[in-house]
C-alpha positions as CSV (number, residue, x, y, z in Angstrom):
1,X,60.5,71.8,248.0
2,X,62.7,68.7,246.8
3,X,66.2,69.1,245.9
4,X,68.1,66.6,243.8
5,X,70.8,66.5,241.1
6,X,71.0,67.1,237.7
7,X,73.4,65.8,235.5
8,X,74.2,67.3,231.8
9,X,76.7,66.3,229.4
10,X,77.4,67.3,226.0
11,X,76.2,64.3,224.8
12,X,72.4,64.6,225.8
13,X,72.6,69.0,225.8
14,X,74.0,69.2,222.2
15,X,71.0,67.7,220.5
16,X,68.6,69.9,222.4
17,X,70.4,73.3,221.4
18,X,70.7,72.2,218.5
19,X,67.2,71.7,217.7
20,X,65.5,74.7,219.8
21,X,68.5,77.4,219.4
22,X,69.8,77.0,215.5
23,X,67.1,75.5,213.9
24,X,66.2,79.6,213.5
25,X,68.3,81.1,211.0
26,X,68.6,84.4,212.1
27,X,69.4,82.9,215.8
28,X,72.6,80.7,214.4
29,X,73.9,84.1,212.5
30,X,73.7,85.9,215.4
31,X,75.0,83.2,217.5
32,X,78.0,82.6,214.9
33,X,78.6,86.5,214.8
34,X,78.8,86.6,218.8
35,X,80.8,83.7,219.3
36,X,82.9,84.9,216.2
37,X,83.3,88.4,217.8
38,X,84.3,87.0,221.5
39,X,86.9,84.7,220.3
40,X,88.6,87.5,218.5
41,X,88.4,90.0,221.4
42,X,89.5,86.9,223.6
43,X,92.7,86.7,221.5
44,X,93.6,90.2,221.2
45,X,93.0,90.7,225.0
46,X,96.0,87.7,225.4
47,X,98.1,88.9,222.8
């Protein structure tokens, strides 16, 4: 087995999620819902 390293940015990983992950509707409502719900548990949980 080979080991090496990988190197991601947000420059070549945005594109990628962008096209596999929200090109599905239902996946970019449930993503926006998630992400919606853990900011807003996030700020009550500092407040």
């Amino acid at each position: 087995m080979t080991t090496g390293n990988i190197k991601v940015t947000a420059e070549n990983i945005f594109p990628i999620i962008k096209k596999f992950l929200y090109s599905d509707h239902e996946i970019f409502l449930r993503e926006l819902i998630s992400n919606a719900t853990d900011a807003t548990l996030k700020l009550k949980h500092l407040s």
